[in-house]
PALUMDO-824026 format. One record per atom (N, C-alpha, C): atom name; z, x, y. Coordinates in nm, 4 decimals. Each point is the difference from the previous one (the first is absolute). Example, Ala and Ser with C-alpha at 12.3 -4.5 7.8 and 13.67 -1.06 7.14 Angstrom:
2
  name        pz        px        py
     N    0.7800    1.3190   -0.5690
    CA    0.0000   -0.0890    0.1190
     C    0.0000    0.0900    0.1200
     N   -0.0720   -0.0350    0.1050
    CA    0.0060    0.0820    0.1190
     C    0.0730   -0.0770    0.1090
//
This chain:
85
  name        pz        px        py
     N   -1.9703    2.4580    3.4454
    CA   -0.0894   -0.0719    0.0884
     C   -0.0344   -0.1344   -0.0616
     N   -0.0296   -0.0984    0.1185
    CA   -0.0708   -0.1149   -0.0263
     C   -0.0821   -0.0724    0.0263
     N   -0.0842   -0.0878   -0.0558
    CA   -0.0770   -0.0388    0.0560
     C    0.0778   -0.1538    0.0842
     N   -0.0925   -0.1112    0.0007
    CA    0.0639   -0.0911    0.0741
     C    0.0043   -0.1365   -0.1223
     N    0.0731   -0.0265   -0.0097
    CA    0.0102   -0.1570   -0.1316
     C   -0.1358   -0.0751    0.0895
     N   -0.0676   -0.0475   -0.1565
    CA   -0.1047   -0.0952    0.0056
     C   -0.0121   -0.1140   -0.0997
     N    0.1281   -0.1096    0.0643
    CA    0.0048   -0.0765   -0.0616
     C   -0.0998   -0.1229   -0.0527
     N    0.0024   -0.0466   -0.0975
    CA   -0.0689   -0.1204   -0.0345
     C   -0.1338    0.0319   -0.0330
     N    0.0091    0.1327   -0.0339
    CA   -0.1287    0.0791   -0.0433
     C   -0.0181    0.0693   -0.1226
     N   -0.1141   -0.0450   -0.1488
    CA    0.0322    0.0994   -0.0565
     C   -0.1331    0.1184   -0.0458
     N   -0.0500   -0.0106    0.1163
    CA   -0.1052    0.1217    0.0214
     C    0.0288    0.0208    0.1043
     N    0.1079    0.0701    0.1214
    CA    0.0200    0.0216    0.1438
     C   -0.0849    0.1160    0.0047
     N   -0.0587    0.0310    0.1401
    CA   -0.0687    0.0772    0.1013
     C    0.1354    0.1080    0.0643
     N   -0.0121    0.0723    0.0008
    CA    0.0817    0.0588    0.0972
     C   -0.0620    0.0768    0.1299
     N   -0.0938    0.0851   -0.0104
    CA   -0.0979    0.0467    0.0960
     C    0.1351    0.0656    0.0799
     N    0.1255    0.0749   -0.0411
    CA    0.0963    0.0922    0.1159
     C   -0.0200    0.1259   -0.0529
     N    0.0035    0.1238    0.1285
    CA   -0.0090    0.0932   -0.0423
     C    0.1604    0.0499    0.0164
     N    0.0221    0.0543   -0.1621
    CA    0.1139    0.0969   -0.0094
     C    0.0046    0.1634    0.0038
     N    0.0770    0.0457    0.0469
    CA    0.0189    0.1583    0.0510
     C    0.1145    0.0753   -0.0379
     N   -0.0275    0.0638   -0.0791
    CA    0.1005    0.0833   -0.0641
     C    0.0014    0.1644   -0.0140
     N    0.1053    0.0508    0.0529
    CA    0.0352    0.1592   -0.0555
     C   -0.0003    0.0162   -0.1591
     N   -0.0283    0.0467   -0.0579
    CA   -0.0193    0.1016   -0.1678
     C    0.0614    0.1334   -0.0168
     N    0.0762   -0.0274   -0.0592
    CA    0.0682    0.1348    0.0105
     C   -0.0789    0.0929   -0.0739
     N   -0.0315   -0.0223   -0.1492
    CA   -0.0964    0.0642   -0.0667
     C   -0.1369   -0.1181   -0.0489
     N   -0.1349    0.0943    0.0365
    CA   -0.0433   -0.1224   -0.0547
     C   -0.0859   -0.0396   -0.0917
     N    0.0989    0.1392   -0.1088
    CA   -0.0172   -0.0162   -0.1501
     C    0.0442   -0.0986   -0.0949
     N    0.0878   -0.0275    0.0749
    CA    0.0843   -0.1442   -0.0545
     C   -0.0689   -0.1382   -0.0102
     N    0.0120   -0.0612   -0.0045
    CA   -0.1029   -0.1929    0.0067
     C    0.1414   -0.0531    0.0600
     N   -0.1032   -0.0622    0.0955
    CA    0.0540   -0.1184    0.0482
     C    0.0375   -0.0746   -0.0340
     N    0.1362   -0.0733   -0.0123
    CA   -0.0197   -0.1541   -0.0927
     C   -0.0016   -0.1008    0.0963
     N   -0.0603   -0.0552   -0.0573
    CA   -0.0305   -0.1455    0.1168
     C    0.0679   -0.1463   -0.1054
     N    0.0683   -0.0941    0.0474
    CA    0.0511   -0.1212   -0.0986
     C   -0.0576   -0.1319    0.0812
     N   -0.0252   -0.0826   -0.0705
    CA   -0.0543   -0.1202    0.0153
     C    0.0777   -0.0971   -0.0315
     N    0.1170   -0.0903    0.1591
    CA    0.0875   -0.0713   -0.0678
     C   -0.0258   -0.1461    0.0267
     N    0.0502   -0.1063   -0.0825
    CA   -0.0042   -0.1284    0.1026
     C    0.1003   -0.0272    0.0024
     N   -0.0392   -0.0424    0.1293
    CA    0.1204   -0.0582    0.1164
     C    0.0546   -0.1663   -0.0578
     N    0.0718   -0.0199    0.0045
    CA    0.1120   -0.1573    0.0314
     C    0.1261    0.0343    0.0459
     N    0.0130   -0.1311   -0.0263
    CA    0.1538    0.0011    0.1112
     C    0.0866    0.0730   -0.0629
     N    0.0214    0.0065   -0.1084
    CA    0.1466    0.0407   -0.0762
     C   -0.0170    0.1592   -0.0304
     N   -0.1122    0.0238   -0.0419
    CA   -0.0496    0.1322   -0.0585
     C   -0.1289    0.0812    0.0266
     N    0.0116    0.1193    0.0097
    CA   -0.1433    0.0498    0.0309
     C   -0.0043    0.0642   -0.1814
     N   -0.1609   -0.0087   -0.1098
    CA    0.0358    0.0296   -0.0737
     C   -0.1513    0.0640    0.0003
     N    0.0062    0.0811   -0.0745
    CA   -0.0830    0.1291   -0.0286
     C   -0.1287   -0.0487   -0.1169
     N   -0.0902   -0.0006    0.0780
    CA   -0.1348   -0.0297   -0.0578
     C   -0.0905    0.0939   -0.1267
     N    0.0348    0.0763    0.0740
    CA   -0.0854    0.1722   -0.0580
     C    0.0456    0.0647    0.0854
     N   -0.0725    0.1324   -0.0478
    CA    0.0398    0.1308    0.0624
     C   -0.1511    0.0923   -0.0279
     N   -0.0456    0.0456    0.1183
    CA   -0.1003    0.1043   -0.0331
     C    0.0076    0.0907    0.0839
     N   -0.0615    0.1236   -0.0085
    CA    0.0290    0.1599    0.0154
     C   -0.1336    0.0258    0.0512
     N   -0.0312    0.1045    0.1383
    CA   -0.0557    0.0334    0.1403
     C   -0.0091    0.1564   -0.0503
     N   -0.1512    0.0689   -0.0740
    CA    0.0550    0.1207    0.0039
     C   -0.1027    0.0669    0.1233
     N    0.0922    0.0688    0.0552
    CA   -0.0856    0.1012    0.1138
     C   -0.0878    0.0644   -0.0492
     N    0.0160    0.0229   -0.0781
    CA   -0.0560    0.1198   -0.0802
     C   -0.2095   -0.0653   -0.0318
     N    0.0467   -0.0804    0.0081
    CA   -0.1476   -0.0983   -0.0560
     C   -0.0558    0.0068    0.1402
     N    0.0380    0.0322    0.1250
    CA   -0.0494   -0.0520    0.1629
     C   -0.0524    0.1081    0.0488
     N   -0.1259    0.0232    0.0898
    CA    0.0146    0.1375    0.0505
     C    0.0373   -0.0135    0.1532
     N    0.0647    0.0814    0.0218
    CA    0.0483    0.0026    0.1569
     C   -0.0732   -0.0431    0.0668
     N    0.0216   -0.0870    0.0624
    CA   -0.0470   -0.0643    0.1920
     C   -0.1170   -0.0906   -0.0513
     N    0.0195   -0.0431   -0.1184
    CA   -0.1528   -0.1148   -0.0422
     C    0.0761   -0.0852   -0.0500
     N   -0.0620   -0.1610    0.0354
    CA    0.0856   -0.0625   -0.0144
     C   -0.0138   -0.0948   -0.2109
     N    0.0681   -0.0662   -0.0936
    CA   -0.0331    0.0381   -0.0798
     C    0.0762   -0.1730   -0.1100
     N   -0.1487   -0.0615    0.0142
    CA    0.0542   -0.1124   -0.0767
     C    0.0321    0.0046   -0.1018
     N    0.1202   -0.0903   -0.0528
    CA    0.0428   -0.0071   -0.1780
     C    0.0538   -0.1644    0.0049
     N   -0.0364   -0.0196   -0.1474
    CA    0.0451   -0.0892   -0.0683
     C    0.0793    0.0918   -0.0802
     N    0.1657   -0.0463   -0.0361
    CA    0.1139    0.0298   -0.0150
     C    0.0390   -0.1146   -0.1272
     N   -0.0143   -0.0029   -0.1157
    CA    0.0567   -0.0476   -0.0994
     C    0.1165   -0.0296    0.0085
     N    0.1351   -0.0984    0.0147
    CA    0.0997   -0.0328   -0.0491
     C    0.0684    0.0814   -0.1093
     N    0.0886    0.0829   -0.0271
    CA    0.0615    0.0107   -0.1417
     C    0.1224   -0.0789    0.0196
     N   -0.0050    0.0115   -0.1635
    CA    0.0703   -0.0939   -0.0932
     C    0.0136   -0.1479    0.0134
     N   -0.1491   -0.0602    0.0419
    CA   -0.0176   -0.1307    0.0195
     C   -0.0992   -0.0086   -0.0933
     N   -0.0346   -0.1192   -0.0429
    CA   -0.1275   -0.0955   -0.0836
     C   -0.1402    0.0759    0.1238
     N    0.0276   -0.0436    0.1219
    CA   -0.1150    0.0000    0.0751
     C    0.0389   -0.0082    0.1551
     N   -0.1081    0.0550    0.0840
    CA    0.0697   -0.0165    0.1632
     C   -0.0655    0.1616    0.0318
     N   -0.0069   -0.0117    0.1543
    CA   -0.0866    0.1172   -0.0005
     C    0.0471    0.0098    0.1671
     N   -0.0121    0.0628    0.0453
    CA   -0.0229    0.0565    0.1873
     C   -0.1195    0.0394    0.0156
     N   -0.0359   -0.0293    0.1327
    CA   -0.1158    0.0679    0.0534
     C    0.0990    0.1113    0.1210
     N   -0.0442    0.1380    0.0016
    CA    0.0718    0.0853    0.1259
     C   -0.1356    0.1064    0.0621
     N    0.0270   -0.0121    0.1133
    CA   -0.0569    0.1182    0.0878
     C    0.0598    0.1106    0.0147
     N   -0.0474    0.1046   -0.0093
    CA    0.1197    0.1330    0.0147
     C   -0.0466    0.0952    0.0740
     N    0.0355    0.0544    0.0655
    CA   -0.0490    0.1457    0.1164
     C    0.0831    0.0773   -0.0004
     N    0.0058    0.0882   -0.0692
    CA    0.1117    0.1289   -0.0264
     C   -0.0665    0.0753    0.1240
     N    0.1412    0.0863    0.0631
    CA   -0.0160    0.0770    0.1516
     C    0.0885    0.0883    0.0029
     N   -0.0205    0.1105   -0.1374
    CA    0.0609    0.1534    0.0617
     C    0.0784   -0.0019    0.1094
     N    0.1271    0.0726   -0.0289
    CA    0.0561   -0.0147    0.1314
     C   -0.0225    0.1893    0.0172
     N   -0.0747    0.0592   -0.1050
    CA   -0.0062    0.1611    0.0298
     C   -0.1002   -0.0373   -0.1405
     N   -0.0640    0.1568    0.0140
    CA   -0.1504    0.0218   -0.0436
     C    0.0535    0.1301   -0.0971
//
């Protein structure tokens, strides 16, 4: 999945909601943070979504650290939704 390029920005907004199946959702999410130019998309950081931290059907802000960068961070909303109980 993606979000939408926000060029000429280097604090972008995104405000889209993404929707995804989990197969297990013991696993973490990885989420990557790339920037865009013409020639190359190149990989910013990388940070990890654990379900496990969310409780079902509430919705559940995080600040998301970058790894293996100096610094850089995400802000994410998350609403985990059982697909069975």
């Amino acid at each position: 999945m993606k979000t939408k390029v926000a060029k000429g920005s280097l604090n972008p907004t995104f405000n889209e909601t993404l929707q995804m199946n989990v197969d297990d959702p013991e696993e973490p999410i990885l989420v990557e943070v790339k920037d865009w130019n013409f020639a190359s998309n190149i990989s910013m950081g990388k940070a990890k979504i654990y379900l496990n931290e969310c409780k079902a059907m509430e919705l559940k802000e995080m600040r998301l650290a970058l790894e293996n960068v100096s610094r850089g961070a995400m802000h994410v909303s998350v609403t985990w939704c059982p697909l069975s109980s």
